[in-house]
mmCIF file of the N, C-alpha and C atoms, coordinates in Angstrom:
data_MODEL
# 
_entry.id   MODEL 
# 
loop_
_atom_site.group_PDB 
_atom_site.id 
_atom_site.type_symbol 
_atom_site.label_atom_id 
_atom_site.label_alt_id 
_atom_site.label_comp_id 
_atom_site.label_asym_id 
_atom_site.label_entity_id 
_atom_site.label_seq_id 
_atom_site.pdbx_PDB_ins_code 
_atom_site.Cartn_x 
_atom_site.Cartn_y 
_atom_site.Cartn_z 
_atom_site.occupancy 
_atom_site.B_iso_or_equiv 
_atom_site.pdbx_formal_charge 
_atom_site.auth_seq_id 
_atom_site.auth_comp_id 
_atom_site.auth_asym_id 
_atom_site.auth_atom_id 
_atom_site.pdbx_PDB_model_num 
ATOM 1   N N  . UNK A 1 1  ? 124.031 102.662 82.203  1.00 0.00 ? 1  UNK A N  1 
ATOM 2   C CA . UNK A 1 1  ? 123.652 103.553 81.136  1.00 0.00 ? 1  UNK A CA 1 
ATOM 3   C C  . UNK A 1 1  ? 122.934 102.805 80.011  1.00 0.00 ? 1  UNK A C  1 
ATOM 4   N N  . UNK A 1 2  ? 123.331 101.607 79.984  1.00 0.00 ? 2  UNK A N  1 
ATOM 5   C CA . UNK A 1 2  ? 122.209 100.745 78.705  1.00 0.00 ? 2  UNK A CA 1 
ATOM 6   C C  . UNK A 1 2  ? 121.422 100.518 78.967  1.00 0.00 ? 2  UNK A C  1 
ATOM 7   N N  . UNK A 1 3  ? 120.997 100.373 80.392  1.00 0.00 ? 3  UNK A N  1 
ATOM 8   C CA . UNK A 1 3  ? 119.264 100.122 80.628  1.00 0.00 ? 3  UNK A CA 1 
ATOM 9   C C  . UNK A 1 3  ? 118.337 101.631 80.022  1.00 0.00 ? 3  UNK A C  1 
ATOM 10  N N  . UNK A 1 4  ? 118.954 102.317 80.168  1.00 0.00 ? 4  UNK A N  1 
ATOM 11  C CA . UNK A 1 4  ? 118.286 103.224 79.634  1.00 0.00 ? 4  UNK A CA 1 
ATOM 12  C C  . UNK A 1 4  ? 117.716 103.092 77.810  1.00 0.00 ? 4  UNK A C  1 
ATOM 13  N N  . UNK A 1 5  ? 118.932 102.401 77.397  1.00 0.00 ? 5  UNK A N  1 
ATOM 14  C CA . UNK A 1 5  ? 118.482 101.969 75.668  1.00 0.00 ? 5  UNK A CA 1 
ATOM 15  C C  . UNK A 1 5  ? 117.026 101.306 75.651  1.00 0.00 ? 5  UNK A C  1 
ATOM 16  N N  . UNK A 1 6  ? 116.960 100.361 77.219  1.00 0.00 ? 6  UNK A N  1 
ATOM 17  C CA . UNK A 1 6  ? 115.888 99.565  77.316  1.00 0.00 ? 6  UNK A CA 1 
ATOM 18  C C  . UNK A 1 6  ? 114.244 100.277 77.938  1.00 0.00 ? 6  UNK A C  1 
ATOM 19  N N  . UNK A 1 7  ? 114.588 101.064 78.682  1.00 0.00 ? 7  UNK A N  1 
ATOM 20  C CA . UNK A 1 7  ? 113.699 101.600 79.719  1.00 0.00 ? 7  UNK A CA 1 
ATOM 21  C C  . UNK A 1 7  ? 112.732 102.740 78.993  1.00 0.00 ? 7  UNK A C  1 
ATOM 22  N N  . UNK A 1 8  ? 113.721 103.408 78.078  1.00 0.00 ? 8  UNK A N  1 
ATOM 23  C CA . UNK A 1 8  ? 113.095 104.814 77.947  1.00 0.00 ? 8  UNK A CA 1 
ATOM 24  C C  . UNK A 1 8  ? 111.986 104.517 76.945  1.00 0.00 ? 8  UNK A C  1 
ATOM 25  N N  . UNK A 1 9  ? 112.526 103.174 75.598  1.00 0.00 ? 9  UNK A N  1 
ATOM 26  C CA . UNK A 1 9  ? 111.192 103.065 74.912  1.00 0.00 ? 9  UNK A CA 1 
ATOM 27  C C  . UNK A 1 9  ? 110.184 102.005 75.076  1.00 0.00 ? 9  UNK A C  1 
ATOM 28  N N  . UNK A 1 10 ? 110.227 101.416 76.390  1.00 0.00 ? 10 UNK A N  1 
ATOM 29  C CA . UNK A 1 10 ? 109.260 100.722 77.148  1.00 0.00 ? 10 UNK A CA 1 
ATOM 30  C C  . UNK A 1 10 ? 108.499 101.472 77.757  1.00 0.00 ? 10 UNK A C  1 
ATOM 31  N N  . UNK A 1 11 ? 109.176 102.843 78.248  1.00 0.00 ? 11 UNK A N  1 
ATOM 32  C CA . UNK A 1 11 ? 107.905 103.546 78.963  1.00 0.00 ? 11 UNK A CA 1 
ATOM 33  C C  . UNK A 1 11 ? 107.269 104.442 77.664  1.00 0.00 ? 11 UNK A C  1 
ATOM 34  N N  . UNK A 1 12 ? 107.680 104.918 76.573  1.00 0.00 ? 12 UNK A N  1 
ATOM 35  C CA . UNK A 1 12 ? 107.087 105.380 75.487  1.00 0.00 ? 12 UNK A CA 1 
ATOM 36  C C  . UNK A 1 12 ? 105.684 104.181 75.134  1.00 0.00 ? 12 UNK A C  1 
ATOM 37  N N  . UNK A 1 13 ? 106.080 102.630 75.339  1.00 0.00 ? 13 UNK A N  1 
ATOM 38  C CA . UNK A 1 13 ? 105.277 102.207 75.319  1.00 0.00 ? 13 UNK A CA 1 
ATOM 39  C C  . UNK A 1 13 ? 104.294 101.747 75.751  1.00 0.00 ? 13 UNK A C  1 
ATOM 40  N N  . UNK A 1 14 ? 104.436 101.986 76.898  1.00 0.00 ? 14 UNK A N  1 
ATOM 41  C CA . UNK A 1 14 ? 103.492 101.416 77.887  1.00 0.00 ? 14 UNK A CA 1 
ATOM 42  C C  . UNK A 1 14 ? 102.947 102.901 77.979  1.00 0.00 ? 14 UNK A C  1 
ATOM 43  N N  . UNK A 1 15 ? 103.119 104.016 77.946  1.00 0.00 ? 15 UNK A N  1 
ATOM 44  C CA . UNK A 1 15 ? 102.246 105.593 78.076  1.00 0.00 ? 15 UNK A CA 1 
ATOM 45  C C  . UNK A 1 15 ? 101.138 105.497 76.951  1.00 0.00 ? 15 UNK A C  1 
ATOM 46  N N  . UNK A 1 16 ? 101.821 104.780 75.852  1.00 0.00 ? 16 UNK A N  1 
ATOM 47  C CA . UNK A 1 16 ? 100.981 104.817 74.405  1.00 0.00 ? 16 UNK A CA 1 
ATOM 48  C C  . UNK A 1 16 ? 99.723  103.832 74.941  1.00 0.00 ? 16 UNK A C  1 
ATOM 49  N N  . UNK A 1 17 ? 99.966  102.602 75.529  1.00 0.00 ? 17 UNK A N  1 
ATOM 50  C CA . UNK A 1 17 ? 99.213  101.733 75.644  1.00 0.00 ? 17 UNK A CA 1 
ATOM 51  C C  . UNK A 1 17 ? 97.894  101.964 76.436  1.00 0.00 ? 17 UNK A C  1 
ATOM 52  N N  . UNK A 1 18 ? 98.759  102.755 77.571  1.00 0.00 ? 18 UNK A N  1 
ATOM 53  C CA . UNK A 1 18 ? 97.568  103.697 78.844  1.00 0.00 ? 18 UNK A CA 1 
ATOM 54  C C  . UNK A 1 18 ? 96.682  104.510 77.975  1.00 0.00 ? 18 UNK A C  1 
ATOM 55  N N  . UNK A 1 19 ? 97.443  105.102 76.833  1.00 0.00 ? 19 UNK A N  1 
ATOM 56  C CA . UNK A 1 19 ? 96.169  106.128 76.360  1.00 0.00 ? 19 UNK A CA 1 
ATOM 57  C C  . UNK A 1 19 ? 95.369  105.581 75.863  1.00 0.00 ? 19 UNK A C  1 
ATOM 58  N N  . UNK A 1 20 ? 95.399  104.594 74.977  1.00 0.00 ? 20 UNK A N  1 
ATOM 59  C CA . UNK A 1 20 ? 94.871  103.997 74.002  1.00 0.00 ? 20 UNK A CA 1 
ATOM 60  C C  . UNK A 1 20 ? 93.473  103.038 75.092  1.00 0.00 ? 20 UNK A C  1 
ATOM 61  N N  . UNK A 1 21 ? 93.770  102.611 76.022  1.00 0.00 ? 21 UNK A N  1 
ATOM 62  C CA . UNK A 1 21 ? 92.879  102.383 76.941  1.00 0.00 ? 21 UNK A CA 1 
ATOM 63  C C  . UNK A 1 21 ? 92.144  103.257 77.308  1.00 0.00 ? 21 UNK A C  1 
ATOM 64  N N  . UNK A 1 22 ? 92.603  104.438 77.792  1.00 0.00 ? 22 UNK A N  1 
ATOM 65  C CA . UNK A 1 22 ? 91.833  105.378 78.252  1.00 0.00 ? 22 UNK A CA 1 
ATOM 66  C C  . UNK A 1 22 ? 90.893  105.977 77.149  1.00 0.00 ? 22 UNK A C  1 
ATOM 67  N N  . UNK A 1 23 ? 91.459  106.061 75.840  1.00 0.00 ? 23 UNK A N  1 
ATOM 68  C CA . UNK A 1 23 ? 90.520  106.793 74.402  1.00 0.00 ? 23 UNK A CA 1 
ATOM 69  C C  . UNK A 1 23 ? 89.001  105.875 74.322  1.00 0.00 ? 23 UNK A C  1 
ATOM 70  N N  . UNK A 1 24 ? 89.858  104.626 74.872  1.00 0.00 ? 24 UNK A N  1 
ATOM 71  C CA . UNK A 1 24 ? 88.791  103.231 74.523  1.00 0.00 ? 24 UNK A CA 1 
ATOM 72  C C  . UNK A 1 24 ? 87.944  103.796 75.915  1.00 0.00 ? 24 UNK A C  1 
ATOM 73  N N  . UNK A 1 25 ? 87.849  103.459 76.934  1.00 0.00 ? 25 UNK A N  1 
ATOM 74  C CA . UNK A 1 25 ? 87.118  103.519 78.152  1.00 0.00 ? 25 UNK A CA 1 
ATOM 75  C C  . UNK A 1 25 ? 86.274  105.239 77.635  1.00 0.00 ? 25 UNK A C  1 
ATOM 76  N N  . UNK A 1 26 ? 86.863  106.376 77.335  1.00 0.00 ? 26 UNK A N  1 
ATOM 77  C CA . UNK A 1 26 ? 85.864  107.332 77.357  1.00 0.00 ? 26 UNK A CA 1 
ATOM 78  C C  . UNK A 1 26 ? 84.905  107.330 75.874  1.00 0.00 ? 26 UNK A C  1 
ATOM 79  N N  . UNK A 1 27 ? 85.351  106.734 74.781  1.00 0.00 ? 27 UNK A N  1 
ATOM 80  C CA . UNK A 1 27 ? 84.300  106.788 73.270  1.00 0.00 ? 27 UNK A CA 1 
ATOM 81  C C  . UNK A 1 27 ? 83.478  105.756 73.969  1.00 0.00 ? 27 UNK A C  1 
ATOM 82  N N  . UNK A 1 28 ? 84.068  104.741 74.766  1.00 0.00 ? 28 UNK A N  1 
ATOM 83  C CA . UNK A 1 28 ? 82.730  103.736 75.399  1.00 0.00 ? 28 UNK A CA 1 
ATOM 84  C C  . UNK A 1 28 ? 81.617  104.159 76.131  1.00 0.00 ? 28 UNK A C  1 
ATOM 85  N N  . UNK A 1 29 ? 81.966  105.115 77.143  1.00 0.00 ? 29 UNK A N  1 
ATOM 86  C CA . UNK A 1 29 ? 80.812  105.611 77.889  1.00 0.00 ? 29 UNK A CA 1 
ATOM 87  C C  . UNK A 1 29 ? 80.889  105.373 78.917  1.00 0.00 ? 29 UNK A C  1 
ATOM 88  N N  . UNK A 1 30 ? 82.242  105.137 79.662  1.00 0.00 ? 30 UNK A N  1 
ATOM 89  C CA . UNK A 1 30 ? 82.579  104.559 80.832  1.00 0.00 ? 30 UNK A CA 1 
ATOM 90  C C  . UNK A 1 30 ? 82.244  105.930 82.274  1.00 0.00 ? 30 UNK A C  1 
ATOM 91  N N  . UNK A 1 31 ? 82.617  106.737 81.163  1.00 0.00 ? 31 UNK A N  1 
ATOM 92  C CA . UNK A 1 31 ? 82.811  107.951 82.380  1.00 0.00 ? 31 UNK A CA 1 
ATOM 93  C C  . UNK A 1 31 ? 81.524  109.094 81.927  1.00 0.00 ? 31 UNK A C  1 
ATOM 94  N N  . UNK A 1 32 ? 80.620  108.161 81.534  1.00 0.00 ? 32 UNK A N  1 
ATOM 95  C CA . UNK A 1 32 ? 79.322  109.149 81.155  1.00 0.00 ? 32 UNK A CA 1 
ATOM 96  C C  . UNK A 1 32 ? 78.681  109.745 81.885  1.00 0.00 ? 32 UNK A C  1 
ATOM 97  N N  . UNK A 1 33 ? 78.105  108.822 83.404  1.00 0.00 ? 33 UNK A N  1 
ATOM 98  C CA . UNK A 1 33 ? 77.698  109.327 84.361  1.00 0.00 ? 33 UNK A CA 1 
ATOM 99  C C  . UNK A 1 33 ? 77.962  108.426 85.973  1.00 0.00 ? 33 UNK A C  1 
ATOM 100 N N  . UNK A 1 34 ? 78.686  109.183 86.375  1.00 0.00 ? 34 UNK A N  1 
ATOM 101 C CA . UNK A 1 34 ? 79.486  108.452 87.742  1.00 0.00 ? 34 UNK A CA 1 
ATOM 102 C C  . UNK A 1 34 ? 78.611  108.559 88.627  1.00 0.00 ? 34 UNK A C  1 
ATOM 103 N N  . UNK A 1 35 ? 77.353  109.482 88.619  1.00 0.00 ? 35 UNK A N  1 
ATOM 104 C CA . UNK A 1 35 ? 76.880  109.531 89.664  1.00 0.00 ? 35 UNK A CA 1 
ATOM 105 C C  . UNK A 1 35 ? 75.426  108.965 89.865  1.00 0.00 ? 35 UNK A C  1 
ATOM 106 N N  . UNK A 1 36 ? 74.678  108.807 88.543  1.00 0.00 ? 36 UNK A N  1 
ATOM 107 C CA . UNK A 1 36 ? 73.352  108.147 88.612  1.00 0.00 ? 36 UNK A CA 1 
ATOM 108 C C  . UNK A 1 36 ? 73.142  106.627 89.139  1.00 0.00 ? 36 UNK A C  1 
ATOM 109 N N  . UNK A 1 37 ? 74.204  106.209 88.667  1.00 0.00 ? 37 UNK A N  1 
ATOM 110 C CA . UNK A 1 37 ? 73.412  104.484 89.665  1.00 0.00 ? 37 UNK A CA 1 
ATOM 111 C C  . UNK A 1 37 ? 73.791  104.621 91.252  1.00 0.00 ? 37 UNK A C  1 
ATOM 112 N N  . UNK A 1 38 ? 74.502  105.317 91.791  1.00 0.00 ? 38 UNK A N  1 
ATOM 113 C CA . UNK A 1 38 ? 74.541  105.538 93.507  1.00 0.00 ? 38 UNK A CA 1 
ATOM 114 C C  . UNK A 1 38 ? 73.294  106.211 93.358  1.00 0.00 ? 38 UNK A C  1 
ATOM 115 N N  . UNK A 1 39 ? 72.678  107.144 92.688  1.00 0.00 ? 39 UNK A N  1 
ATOM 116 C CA . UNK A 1 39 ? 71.201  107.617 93.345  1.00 0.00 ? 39 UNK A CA 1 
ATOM 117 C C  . UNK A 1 39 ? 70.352  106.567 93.151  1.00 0.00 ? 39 UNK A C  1 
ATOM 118 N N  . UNK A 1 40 ? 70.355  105.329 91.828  1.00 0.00 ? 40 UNK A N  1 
ATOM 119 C CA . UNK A 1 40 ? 69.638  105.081 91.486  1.00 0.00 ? 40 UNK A CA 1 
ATOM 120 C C  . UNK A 1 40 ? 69.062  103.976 92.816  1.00 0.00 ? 40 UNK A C  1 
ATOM 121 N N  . UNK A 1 41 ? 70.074  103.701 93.181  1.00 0.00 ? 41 UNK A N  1 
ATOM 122 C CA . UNK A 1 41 ? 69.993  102.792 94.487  1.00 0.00 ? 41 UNK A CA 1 
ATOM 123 C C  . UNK A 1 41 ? 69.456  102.741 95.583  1.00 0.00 ? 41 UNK A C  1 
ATOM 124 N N  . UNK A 1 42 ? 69.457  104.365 95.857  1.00 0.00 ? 42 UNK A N  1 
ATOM 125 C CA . UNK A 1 42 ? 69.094  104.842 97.011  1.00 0.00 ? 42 UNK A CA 1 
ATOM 126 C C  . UNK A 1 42 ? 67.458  105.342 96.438  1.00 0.00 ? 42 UNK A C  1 
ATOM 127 N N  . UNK A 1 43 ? 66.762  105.228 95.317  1.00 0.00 ? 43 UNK A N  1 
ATOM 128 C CA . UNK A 1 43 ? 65.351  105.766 95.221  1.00 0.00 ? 43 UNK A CA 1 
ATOM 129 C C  . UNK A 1 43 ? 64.696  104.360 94.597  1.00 0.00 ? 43 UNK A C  1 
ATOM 130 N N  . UNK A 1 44 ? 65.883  103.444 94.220  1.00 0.00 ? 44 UNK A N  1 
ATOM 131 C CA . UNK A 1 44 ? 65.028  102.176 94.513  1.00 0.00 ? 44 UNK A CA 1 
ATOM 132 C C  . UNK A 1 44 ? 64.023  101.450 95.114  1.00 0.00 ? 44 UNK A C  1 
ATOM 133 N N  . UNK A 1 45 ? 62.677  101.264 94.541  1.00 0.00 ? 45 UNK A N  1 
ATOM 134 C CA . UNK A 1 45 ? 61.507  101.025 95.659  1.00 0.00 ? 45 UNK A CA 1 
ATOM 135 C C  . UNK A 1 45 ? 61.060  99.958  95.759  1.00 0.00 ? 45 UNK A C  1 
ATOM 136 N N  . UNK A 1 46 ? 61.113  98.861  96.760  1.00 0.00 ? 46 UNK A N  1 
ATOM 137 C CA . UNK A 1 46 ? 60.634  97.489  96.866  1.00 0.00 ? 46 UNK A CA 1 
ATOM 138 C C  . UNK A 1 46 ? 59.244  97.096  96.839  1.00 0.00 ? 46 UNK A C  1 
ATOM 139 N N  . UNK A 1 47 ? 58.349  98.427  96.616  1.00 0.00 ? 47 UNK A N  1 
ATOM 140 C CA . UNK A 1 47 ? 56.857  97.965  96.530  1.00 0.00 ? 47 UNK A CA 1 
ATOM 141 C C  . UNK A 1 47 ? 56.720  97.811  95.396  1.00 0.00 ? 47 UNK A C  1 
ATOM 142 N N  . UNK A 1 48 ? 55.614  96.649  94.757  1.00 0.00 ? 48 UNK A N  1 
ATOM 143 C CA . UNK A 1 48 ? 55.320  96.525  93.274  1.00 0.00 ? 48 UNK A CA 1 
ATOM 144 C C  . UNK A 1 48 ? 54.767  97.402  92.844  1.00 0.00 ? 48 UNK A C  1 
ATOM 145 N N  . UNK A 1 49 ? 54.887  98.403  91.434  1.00 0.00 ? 49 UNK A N  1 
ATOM 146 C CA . UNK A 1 49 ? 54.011  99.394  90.804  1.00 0.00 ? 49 UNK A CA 1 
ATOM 147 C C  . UNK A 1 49 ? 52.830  99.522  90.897  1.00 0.00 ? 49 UNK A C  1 
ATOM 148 N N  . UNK A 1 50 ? 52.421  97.888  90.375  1.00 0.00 ? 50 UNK A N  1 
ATOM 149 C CA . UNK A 1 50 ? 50.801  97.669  90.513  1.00 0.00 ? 50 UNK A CA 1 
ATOM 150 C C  . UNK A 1 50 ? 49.755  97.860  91.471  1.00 0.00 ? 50 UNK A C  1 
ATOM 151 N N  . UNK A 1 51 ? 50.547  98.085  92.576  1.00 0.00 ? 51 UNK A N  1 
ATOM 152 C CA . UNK A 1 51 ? 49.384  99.058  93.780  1.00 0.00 ? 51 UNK A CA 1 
ATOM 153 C C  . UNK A 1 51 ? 49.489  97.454  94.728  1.00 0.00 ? 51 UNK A C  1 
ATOM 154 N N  . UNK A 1 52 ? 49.714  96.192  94.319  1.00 0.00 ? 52 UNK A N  1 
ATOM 155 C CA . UNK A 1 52 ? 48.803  94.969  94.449  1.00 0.00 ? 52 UNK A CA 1 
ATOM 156 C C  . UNK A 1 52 ? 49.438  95.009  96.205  1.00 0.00 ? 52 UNK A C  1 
ATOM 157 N N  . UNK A 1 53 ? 48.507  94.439  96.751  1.00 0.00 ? 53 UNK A N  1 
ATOM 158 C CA . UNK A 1 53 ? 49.107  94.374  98.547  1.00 0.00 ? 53 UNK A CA 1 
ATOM 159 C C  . UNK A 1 53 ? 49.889  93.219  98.629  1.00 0.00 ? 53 UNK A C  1 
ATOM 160 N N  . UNK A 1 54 ? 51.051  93.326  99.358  1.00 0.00 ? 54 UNK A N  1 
ATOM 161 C CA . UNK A 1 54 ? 52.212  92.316  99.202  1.00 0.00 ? 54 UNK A CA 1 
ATOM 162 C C  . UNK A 1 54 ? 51.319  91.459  100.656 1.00 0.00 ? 54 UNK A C  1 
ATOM 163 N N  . UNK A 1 55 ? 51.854  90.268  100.668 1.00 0.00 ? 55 UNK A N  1 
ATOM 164 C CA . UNK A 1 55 ? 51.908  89.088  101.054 1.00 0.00 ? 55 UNK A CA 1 
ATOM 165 C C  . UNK A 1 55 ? 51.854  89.380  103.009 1.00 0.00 ? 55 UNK A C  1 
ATOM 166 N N  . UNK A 1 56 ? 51.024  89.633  103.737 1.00 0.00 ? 56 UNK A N  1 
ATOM 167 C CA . UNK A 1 56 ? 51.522  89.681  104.924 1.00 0.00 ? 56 UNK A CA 1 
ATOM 168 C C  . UNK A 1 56 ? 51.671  88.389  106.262 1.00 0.00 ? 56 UNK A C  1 
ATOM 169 N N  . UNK A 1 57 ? 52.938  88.174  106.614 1.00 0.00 ? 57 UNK A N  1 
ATOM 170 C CA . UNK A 1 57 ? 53.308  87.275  107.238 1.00 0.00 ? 57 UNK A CA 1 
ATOM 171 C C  . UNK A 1 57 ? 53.301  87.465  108.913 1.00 0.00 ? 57 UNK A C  1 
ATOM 172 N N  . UNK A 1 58 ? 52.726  86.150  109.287 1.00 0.00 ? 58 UNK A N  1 
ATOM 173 C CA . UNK A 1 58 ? 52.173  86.241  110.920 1.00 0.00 ? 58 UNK A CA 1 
ATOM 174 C C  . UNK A 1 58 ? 52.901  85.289  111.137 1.00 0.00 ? 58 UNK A C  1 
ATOM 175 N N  . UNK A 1 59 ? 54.274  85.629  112.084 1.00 0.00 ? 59 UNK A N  1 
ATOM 176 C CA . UNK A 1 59 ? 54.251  84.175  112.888 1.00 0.00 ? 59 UNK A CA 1 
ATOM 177 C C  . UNK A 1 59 ? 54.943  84.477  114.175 1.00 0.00 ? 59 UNK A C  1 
# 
């Protein structure tokens, strides 16, 4: 029954601590947009802008 003296306001504190992370992670911008850099990846284009003709290799 005394662990409970111990337990109950450790988890008061550690809930406080989770939020306080979590307040921090969303005013940051963490969860702004989950989904644009997986597209951004996939429309990623390896040709240079400049039109210029890449390098062609014979061997």
């Amino acid at each position: 029954m005394e662990i409970l003296y111990l337990l109950i306001p450790l988890s008061v504190v550690l809930v406080f601590l989770i939020g306080v992370v979590f307040w921090w992670s969303v005013r940051s911008g963490q969860f702004d947009d989950l989904e644009g850099p997986g597209y951004r990846v996939l429309m990623d284009d390896d040709r240079p802008k400049d039109g210029a003709p890449t390098e062609n290799r014979t061997e």
